[in-house]
N, CA, C and O atoms as a MOPAC input file, in Angstrom:
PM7 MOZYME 1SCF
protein

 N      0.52900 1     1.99700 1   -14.90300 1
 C      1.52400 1     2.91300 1   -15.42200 1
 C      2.40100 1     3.38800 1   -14.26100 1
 O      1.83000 1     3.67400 1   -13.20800 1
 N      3.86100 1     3.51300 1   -14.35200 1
 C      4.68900 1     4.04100 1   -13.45900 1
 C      5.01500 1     5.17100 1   -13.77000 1
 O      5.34600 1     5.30700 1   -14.94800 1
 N      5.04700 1     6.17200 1   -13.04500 1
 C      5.69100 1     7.61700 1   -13.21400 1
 C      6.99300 1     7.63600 1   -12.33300 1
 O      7.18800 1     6.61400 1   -11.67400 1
 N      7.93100 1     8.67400 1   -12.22400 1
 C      8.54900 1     8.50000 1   -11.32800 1
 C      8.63500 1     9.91900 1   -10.77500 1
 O      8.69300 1    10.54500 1   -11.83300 1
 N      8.67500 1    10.72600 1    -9.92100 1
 C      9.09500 1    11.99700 1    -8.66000 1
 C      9.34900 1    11.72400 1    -8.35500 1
 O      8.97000 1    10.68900 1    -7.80800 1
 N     10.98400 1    12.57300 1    -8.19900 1
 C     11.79500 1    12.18800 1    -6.91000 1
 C     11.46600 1    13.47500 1    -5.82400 1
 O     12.12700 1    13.44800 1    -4.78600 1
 N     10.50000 1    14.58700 1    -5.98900 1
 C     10.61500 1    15.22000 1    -4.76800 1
 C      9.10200 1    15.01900 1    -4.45600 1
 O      8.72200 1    16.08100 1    -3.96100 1
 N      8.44900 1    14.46300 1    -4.49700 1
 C      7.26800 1    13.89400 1    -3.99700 1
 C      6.78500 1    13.17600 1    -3.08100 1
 O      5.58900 1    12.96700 1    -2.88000 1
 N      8.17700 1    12.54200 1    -2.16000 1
 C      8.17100 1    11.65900 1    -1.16700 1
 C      9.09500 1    12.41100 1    -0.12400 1
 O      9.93800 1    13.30700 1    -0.14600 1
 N      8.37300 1    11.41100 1     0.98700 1
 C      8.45400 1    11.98100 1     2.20200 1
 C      9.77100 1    11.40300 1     3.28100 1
 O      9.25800 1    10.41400 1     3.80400 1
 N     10.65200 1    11.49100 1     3.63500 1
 C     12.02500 1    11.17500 1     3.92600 1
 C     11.99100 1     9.31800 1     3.71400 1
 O     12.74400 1     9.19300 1     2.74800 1
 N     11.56200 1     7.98900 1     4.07000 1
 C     12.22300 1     7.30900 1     3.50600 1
 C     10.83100 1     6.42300 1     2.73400 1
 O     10.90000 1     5.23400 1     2.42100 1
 N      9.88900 1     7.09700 1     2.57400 1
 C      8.86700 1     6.60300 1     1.72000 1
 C      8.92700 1     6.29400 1    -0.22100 1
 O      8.26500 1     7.04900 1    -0.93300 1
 N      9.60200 1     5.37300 1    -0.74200 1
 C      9.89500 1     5.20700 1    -1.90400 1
 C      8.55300 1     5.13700 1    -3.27000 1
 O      8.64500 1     5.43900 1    -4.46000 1
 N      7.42600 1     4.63500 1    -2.50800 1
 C      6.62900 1     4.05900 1    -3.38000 1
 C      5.17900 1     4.52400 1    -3.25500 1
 O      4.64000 1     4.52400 1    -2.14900 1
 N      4.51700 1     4.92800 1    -4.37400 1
 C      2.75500 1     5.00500 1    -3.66100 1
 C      1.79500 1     4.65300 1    -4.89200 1
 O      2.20200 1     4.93400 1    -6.02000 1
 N      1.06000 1     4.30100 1    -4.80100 1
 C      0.09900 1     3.78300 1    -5.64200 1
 C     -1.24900 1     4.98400 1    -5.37300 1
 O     -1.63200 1     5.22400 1    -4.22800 1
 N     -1.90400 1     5.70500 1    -6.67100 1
 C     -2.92600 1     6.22000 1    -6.48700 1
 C     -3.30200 1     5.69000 1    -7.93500 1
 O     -2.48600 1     5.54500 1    -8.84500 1
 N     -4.76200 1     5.40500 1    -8.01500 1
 C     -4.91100 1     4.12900 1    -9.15000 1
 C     -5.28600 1     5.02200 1   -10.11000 1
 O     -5.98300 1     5.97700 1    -9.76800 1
 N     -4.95100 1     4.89100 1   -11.26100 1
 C     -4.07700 1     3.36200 1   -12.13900 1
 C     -2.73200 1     3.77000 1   -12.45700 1
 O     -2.02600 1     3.61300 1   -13.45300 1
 N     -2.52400 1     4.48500 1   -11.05300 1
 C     -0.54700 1     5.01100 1   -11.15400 1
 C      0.37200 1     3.87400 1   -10.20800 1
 O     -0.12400 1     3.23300 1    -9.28100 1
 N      1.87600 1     3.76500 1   -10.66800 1
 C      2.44200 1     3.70700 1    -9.48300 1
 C      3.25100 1     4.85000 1    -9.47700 1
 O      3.76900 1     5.20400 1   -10.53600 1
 N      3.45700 1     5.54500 1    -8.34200 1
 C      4.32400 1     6.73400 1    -8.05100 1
 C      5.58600 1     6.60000 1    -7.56600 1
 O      5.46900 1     6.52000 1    -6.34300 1
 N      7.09700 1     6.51100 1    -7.97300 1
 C      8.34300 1     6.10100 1    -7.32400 1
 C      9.26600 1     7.32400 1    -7.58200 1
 O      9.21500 1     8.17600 1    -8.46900 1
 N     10.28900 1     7.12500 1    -6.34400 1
 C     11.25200 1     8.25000 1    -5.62900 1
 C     12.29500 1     7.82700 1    -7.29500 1
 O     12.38100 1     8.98300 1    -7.71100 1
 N     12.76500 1     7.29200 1    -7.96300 1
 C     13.49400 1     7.48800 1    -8.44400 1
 C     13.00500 1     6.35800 1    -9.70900 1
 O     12.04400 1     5.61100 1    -9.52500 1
 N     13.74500 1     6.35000 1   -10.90900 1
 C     13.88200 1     5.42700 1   -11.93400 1
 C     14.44000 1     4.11000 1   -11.46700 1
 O     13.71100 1     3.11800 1   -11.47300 1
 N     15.56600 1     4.04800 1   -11.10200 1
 C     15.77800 1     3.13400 1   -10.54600 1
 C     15.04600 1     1.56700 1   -10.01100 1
 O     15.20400 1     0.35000 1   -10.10400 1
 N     13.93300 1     2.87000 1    -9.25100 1
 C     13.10300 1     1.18100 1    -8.64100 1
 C     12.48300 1     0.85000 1    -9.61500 1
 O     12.64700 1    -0.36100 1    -9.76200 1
 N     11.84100 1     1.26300 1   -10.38900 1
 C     11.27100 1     0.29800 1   -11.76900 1
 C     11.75600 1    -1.43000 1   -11.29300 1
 O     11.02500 1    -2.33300 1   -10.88800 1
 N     13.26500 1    -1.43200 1   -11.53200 1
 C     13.47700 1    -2.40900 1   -11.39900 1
 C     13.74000 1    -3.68300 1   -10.00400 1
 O     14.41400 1    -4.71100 1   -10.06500 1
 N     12.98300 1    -3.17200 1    -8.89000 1
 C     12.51800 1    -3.67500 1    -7.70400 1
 C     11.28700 1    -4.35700 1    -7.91700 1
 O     10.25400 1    -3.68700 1    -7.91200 1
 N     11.23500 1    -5.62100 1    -8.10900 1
 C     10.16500 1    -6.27700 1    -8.15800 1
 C      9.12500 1    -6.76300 1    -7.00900 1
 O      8.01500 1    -7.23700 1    -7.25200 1
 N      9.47800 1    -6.63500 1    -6.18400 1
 C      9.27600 1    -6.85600 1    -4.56300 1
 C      8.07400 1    -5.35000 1    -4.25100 1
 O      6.91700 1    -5.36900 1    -3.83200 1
 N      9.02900 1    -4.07500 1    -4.69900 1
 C      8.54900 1    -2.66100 1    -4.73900 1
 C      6.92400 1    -2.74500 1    -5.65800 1
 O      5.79100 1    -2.48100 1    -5.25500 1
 N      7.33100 1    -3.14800 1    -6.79800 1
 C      6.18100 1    -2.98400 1    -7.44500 1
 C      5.12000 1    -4.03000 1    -7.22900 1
 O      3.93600 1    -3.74300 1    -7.40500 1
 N      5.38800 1    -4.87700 1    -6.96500 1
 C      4.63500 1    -5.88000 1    -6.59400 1
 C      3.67900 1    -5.38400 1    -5.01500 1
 O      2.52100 1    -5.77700 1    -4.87500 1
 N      4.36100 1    -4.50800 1    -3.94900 1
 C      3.86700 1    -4.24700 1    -2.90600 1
 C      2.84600 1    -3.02300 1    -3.40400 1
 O      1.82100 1    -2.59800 1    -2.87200 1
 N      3.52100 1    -2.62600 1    -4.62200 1
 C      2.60200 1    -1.36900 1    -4.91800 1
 C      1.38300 1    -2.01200 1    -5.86300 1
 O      0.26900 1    -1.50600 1    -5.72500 1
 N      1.52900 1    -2.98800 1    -6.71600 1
 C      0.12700 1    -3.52700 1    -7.37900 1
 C     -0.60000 1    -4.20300 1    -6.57000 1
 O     -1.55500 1    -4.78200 1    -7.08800 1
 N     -0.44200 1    -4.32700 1    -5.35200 1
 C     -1.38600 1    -5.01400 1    -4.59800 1
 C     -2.24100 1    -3.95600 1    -4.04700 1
 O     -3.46600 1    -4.04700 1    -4.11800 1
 N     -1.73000 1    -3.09100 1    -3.57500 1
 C     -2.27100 1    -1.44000 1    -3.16200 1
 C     -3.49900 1    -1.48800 1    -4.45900 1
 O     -4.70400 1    -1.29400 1    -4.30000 1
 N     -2.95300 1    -1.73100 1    -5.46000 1
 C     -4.05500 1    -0.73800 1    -7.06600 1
 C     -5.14400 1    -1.96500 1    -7.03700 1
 O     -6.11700 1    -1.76100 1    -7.76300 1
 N     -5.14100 1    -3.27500 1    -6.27800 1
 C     -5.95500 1    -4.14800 1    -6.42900 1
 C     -6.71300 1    -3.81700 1    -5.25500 1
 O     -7.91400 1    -4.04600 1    -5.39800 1
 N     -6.42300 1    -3.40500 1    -4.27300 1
 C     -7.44300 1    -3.23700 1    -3.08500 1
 C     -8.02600 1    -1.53000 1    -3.55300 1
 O     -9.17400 1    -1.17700 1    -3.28300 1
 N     -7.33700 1    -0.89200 1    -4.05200 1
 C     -7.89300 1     0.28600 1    -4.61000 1
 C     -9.46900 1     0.05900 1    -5.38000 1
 O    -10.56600 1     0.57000 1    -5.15300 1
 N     -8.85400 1    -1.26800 1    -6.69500 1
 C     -9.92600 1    -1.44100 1    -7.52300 1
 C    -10.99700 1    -2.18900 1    -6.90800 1
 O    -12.07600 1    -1.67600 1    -7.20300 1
 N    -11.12200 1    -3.25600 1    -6.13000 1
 C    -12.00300 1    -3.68300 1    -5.56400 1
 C    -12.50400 1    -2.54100 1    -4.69300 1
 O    -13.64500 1    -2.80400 1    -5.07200 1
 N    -12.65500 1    -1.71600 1    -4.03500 1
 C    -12.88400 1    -0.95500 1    -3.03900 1
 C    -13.67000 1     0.24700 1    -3.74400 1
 O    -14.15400 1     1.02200 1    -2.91900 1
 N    -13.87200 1     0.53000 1    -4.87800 1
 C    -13.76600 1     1.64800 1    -5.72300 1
 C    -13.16900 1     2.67900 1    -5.67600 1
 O    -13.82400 1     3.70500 1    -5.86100 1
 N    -11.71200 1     2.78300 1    -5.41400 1
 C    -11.04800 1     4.14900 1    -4.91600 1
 C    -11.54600 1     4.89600 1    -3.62800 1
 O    -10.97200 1     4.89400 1    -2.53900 1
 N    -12.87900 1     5.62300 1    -3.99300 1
 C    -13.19300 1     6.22600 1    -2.74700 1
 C    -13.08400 1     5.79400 1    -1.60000 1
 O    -12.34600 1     6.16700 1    -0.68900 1
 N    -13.95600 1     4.86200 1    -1.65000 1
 C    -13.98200 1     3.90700 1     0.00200 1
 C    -12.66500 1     3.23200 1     0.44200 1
 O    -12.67200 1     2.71200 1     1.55800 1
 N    -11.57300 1     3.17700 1    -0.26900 1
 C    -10.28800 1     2.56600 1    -0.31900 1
 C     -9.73100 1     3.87200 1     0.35000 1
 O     -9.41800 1     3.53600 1     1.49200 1
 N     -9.54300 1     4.80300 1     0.22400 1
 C     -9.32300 1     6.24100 1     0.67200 1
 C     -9.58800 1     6.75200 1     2.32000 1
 O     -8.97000 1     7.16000 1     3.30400 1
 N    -10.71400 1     6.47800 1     1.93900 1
 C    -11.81900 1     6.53300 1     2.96000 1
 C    -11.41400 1     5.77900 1     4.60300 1
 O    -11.21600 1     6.39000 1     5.65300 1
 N    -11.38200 1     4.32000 1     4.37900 1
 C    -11.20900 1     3.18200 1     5.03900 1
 C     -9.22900 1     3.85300 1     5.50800 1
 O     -8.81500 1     4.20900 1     6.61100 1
 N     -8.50100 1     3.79000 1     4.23500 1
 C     -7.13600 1     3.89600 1     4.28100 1
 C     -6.76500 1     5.08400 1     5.78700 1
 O     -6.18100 1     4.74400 1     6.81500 1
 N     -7.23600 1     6.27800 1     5.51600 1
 C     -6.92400 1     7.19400 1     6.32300 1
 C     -7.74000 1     7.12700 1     8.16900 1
 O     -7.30700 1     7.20600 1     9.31900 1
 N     -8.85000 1     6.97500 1     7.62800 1
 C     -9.23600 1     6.18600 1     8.53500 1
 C     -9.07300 1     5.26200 1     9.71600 1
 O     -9.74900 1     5.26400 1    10.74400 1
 N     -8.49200 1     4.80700 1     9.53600 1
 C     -7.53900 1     3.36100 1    10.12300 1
 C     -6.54700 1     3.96300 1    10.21400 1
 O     -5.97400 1     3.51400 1    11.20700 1
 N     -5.58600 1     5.23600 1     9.48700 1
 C     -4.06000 1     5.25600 1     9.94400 1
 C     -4.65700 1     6.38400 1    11.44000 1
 O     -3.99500 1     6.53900 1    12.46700 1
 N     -6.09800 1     7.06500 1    11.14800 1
 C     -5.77800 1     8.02600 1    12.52500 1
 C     -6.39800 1     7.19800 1    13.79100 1
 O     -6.24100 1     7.55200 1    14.96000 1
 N     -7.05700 1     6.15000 1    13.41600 1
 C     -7.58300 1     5.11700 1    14.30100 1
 C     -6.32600 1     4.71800 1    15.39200 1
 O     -6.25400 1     4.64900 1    16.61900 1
 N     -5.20800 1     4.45300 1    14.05500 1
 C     -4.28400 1     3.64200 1    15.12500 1
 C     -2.87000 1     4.72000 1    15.66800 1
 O     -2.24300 1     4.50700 1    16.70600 1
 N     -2.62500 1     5.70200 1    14.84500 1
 C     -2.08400 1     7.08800 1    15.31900 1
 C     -2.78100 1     7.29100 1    16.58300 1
 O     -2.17100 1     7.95600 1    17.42100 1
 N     -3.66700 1     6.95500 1    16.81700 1
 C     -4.40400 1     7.67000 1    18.36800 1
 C     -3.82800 1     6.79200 1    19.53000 1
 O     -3.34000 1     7.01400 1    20.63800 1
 N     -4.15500 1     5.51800 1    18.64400 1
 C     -3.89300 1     4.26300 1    19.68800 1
 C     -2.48500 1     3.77800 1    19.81900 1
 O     -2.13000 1     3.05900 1    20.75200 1
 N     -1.61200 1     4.22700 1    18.76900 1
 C     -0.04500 1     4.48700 1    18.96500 1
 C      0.78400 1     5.23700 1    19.21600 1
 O      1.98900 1     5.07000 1    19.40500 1
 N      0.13000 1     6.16100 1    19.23000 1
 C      0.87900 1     7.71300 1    19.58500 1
 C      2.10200 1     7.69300 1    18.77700 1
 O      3.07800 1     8.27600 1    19.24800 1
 N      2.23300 1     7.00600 1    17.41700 1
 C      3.06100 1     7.13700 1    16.47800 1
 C      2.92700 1     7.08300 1    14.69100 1
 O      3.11900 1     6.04200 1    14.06200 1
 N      2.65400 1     8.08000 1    14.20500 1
 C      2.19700 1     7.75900 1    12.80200 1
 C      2.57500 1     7.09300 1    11.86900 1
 O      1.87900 1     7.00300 1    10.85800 1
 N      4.23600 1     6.21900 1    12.02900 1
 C      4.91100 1     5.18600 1    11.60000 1
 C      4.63600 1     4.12100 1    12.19200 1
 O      4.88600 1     3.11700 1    11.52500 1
 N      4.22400 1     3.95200 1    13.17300 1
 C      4.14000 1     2.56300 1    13.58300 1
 C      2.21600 1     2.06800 1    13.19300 1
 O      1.63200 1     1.02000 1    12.91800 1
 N      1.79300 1     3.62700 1    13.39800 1
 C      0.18600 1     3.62400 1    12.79200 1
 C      0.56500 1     3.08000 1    11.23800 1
 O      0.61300 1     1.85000 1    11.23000 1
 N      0.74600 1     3.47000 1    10.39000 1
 C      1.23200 1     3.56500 1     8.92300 1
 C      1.08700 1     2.18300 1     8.72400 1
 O      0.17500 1     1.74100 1     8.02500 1
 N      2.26600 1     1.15700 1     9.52000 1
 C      2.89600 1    -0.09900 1     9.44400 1
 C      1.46800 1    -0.56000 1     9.64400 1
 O      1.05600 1    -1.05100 1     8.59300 1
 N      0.77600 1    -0.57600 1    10.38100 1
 C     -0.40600 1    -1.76300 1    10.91500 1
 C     -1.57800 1    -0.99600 1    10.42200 1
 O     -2.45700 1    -0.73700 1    11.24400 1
 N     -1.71700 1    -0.58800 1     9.16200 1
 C     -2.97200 1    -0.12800 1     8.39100 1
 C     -2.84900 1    -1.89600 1     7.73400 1
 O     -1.87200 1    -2.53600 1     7.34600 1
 N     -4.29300 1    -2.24800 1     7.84100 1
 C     -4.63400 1    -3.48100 1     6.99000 1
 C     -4.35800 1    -3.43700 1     6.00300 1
 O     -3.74200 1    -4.47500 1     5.76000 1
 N     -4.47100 1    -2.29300 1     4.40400 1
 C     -4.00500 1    -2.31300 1     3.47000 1
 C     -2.71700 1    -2.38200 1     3.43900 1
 O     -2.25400 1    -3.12800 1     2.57500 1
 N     -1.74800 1    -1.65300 1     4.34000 1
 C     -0.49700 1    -2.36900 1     4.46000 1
 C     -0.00500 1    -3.53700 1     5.22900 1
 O      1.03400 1    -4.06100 1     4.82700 1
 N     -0.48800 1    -3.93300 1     6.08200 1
 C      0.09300 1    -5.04000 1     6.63800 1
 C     -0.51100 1    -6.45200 1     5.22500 1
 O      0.26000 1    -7.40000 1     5.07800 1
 N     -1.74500 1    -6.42900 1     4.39900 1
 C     -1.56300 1    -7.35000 1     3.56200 1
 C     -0.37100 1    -7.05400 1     2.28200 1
 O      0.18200 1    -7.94200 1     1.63200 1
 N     -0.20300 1    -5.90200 1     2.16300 1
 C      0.76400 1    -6.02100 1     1.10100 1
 C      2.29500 1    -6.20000 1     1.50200 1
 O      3.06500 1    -6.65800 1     0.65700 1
 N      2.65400 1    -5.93000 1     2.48400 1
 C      4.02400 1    -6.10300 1     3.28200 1
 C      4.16000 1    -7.37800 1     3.36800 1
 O      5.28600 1    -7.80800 1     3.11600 1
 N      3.11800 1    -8.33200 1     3.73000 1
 C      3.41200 1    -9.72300 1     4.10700 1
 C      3.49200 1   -10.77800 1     2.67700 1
 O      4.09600 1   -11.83900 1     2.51800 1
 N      2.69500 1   -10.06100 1     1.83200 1
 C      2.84800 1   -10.94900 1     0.22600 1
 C      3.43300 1    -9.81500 1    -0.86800 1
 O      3.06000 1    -9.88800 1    -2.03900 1
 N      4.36400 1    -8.76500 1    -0.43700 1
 C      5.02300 1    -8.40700 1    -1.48700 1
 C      6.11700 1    -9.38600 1    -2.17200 1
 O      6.35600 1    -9.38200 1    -3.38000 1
 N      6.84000 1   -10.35300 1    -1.07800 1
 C      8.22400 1   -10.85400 1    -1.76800 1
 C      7.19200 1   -12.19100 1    -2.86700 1
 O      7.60400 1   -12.68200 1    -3.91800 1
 N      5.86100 1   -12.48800 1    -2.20700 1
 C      5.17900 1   -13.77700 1    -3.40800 1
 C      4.39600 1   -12.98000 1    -4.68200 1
 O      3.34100 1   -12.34800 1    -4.72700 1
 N      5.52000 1   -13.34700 1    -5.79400 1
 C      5.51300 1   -12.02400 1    -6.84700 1
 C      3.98000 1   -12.83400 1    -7.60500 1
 O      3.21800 1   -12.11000 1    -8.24500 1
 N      3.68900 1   -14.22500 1    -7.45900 1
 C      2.61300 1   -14.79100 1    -8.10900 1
 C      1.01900 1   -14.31900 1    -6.90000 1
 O     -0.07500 1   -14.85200 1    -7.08400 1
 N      1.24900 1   -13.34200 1    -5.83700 1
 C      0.60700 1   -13.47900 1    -4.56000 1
 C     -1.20700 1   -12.80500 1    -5.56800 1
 O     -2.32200 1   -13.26300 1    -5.32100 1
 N     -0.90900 1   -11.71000 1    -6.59800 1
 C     -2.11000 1   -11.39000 1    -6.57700 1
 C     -2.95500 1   -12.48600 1    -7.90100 1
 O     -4.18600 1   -12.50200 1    -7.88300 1
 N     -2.41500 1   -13.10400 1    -8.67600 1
 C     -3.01700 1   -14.11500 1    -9.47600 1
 C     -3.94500 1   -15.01900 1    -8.36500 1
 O     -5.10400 1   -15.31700 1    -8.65100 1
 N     -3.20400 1   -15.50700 1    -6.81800 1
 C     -4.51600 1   -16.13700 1    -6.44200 1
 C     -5.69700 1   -15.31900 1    -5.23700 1
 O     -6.83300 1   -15.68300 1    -4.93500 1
 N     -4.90200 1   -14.11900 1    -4.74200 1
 C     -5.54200 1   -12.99100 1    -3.83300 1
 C     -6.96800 1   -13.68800 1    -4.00800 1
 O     -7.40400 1   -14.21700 1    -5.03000 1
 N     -7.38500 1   -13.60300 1    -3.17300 1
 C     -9.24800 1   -13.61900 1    -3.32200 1
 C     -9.54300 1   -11.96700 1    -2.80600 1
 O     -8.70000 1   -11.21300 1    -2.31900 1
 N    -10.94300 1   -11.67300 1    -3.06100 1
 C    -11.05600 1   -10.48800 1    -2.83700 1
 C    -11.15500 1   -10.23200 1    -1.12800 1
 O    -11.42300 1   -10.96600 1    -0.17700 1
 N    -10.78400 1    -8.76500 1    -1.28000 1
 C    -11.49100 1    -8.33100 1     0.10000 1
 C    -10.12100 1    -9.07000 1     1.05500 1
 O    -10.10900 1    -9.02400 1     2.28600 1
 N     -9.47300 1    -9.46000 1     0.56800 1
 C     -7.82000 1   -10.07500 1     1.68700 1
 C     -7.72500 1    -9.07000 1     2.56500 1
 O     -7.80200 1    -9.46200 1     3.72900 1
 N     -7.65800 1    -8.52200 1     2.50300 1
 C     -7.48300 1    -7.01200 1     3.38000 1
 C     -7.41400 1    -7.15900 1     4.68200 1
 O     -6.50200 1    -7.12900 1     5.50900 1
 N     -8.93200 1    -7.37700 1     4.71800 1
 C     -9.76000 1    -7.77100 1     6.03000 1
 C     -9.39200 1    -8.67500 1     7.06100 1
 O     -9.78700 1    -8.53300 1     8.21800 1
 N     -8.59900 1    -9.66400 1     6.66400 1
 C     -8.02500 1   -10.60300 1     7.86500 1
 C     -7.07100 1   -10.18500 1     8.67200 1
 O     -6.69900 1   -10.66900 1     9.74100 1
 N     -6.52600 1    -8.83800 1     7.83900 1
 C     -5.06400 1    -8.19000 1     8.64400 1
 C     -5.75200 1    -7.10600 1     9.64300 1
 O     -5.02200 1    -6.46800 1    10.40100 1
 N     -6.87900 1    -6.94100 1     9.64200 1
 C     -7.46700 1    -6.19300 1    10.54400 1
 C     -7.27300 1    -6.26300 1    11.83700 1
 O     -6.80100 1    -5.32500 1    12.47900 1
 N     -7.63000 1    -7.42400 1    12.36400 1
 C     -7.24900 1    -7.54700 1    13.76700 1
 C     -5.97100 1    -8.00300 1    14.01200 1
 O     -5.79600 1    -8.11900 1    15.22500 1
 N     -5.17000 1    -8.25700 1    13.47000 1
 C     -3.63400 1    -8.99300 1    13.62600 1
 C     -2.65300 1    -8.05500 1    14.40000 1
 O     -1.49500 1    -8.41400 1    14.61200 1

């Protein structure tokens, strides 16, 4: 399900997935397929993960690499849950063959 808030986001953050939502800055992106597609990959590592530990792991890793970047955007960018969905958002067929647990290879990258 998509909802949309537009004052819910944070200066150029458009999109967020908390499962079984997607959350977007405006109506508009509905029709960004690229957008939603980066965001159903998020609700698939959510569901495999059981939410919690998806949470857990997520924040985790952004203060892991905030420490080790001394930047919380560039931390943000190289969270494994995002670096797999950034790299197969534009392959709109990417989660029909996902195997589970993809995540994990973007770890060390």
């Amino acid at each position: 399900m998509i909802l949309v808030f537009k004052h819910f986001f944070y200066k150029n953050y458009v999109g967020l997935s908390l499962w079984p939502f997607i959350f977007l800055k405006s109506n508009s992106l509905k029709a960004d397929t690229v957008l939603i597609n980066h965001e159903k990959i998020h609700l698939r590592q959510q569901q495999e993960l059981l939410l919690l530990p998806f949470y857990v792991l997520y924040i985790t890793e952004w203060l892991l690499r905030a420490i080790f970047y001394l930047d919380s955007y560039r931390a943000y960018q190289n969270i494994s849950f995002e670096r797999e969905a950034y790299v197969n958002e534009n392959q709109l067929d990417y989660l029909s063959h996902r195997k589970p647990f993809s995540f994990i290879k973007y770890l060390c990258r």
